[in-house]
N, C-alpha and C positions, 0 to 999 in steps of 0.2 A: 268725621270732621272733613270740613275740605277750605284748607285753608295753606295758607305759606306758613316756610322754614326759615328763623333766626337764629343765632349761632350763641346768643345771650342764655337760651331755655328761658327766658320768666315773659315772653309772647309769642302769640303766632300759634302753630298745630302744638310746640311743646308745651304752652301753657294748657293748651287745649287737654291734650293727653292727662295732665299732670292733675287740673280740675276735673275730669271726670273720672279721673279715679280716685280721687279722694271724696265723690261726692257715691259714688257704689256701682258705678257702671264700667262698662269696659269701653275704650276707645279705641277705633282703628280710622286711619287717615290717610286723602289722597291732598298730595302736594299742587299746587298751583302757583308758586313762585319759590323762588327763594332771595333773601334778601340780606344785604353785608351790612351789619351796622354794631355799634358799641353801644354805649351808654348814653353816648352824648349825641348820636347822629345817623340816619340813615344814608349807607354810603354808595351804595346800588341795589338793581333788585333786574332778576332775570326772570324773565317769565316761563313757563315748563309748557310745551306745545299743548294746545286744545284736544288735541285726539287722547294725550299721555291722559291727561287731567278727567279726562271723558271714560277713557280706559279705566281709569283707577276704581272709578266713584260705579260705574260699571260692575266691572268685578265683584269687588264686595256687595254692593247692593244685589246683583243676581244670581249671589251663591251663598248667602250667609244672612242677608236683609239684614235691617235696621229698627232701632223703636224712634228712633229720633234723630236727625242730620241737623248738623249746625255747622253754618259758611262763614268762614271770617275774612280775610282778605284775596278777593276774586281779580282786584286789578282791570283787567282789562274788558270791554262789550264784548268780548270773541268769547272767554272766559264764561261772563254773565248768562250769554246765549245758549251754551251746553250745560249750565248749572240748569237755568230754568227748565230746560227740556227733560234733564234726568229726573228735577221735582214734581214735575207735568206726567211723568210716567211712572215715578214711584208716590202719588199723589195719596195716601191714605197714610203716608210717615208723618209724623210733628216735624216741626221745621222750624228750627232758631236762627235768623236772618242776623246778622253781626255787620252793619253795612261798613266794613271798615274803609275810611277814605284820608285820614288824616293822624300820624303818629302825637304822643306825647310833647315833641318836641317841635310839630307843628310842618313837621313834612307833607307832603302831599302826597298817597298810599292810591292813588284811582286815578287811572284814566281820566279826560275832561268828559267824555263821549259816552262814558259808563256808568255815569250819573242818571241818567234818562232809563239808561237799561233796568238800573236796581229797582225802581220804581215801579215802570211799564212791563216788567218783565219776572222779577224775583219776589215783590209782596206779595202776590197773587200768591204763593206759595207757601207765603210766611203764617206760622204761628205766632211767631209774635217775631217783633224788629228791636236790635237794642241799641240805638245811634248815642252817642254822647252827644255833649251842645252844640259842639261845632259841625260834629255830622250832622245832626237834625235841622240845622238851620240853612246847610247844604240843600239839604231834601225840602225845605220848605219856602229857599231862596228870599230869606230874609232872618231880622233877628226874630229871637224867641222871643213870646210877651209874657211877661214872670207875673203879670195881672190876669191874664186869660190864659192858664195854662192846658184846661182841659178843652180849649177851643184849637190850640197849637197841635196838642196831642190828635185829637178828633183828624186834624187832619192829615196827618202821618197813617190815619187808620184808614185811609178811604180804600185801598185793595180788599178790607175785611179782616185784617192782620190786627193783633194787637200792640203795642208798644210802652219800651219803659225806657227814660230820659236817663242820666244819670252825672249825680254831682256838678251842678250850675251854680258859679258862685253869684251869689246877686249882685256885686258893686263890682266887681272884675270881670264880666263877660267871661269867662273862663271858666272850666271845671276844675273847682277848688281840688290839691291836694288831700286824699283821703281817703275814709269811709270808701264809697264806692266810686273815687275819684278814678275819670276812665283812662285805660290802660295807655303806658306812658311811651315807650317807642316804639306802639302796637305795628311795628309796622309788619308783622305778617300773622295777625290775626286771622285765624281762616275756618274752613268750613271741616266739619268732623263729622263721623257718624257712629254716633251713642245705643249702648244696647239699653234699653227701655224701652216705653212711647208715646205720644198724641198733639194734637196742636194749637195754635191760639198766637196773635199779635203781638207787640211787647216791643216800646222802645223805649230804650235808658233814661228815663225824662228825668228830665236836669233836675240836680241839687241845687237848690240854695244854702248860703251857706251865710249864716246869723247868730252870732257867737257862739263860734266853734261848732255849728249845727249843720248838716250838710242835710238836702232832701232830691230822695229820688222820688222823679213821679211815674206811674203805673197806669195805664188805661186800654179799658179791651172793651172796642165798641158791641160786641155780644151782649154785654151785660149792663151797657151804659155806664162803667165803674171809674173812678179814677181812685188810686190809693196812693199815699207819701209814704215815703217809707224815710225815717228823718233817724236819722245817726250820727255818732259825735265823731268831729274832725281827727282825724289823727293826720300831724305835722312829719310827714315824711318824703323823699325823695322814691322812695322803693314801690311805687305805683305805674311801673310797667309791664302792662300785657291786663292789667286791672279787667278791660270790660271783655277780653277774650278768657281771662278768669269765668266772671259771672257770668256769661254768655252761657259758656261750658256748663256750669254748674244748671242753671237753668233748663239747659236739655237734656241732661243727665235725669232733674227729677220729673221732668215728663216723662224720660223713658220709662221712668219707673213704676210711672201710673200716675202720678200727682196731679191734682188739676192746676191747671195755669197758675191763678192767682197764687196757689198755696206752693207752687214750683219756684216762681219769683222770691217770695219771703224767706223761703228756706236758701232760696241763694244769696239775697240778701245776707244775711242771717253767717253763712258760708264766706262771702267778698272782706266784711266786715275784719271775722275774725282773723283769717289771711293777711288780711295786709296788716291789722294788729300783730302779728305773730311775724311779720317779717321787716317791721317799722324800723327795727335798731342794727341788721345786715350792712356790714360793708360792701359795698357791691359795686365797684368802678367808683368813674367821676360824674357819672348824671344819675341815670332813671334805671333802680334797681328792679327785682321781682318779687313777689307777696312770698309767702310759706302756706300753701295751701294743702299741707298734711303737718297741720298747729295740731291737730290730734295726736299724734305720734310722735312729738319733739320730745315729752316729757317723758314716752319710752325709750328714745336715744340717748336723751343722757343721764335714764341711768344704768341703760346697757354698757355705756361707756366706762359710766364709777363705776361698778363692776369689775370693768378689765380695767384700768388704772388701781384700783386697789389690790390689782392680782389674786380677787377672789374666783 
């Protein structure tokens, strides 16, 4: 992973961490920011020197390799610059692009100047790209058209990356609360590197969302494919770190061996049940985090009755 540090754990390298081990892989991760924020707000963000960040990703990659690297908040072109060059040399790894540029609460997470970079410089390397609405409309510098979606998609794919949208509500311009509503005060979403592996495009392509229906869309210009992947709304505030969740998840089952299309579903499938399984957490005053080991909840508690009933 190679991504920033939040102090919350439910975004950023700790969601990162957290989803790819609950998805079968092991995570280890180089820092590229660190960033101060609550529930309700991004309150600064320090960026970790080019050389540290370059070191890190370094290191591991040249003593231990990877099956699959996943970038979530890179922040700055200086950043962007040695990310691509380390991709460009470990060129034969899958590669989950998480172009993170905008938090939950609608901060601004990227550079003005670093927009250009991710484009011109980090698809090239992408298996797939997973932008929510507001990023992809970023990268495509205009709105999304919920008429022509595989024509929007199509063109997020022109580096040969594939991409999946994620949670676009259709009468609110927004990505709806939910399902795979994208992560809420992402703001340091970032890049990790997954032991599994292979590669392929992939950006979060927006949900629509029509009673109570949320739809991601899926397209990977290889195969000329677009798939929806459409799932029922869940009404929660606890959807922060959401697309550095499925991102994670996503390069996880590349590592694994999975093929793209069938690595997306299973994360799908993974995002869903997550933020289901963490819908009802008190978690501060804003934007909480999923439960992404809902597999093991029902062994805690009743490891718990257990030792409450002093057996």
């Amino acid at each position: 992973m190679i991504a920033g540090s939040e102090p919350l754990g439910s975004a950023g390298i700790q969601a990162d961490i957290k989803s790819v081990t609950a998805c079968g892989g092991y995570a280890a991760g180089a820092l590229t920011c660190i960033v101060n924020e609550d529930t309700r707000e991004v309150k600064d963000i320090i960026s970790i020197p080019v050389k540290m960040v370059e070191g890190q990703c370094r290191s591991f990659l040249g003593d231990v390799g990877a099956d699959c690297i996943k970038t979530g908040m890179l922040y700055s072109s200086d950043v962007i610059h040695a990310v691509a060059q380390i991709l460009n040399d470990f060129h034969s790894v899958p590669c989950v692009v998480d172009p993170v540029m905008v938090s939950t609460a609608g901060t601004r997470l990227l550079k003005e100047d670093a927009i250009e970079c991710y484009k011109n410089e980090l698809f090239a390397h992408a298996t797939i790209i997973t932008p929510n609405r507001r990023e992809a409309e970023v990268l495509l510098g205009r709105p999304m058209n919920l008429s022509n979606m595989k024509g929007d998609l199509s063109a997020l794919c022109v580096k040969g990356n594939a991409v999946i949208v994620k949670s676009i509500g259709e009468n609110s311009g927004e990505g709806a609360a939910g399902s795979n509503a994208d992560a809420g005060a992402n703001a340091s979403r970032g890049a990790i590197a997954c032991a599994s592996g292979g590669i392929a495009c992939g950006v979060a392509a927006g949900s629509v969302c029509e009673g109570g229906i949320l739809k991601d869309y899926f397209y990977d210009p290889a195969t000329d494919r677009m798939r929806i992947f459409s799932k029922k709304y869940i009404k929660t505030n606890n959807r922060n770190g959401t697309g550095d969740t499925l991102a994670s998840a996503i390069a996880t089952y590349l590592a694994r061996g999975f093929k793209l299309e069938d690595a997306v579903a299973y994360s799908e499938k993974f995002i869903q049940k997550a933020i289901a399984a963490g819908a009802n957490y008190d978690f501060g005053s804003g934007f909480g985090g999923t439960q992404p080991f809902f597999r093991d909840v029902a062994r805690y508690e009743r490891e718990f009755a257990k030792y409450a009933s002093g057996k």
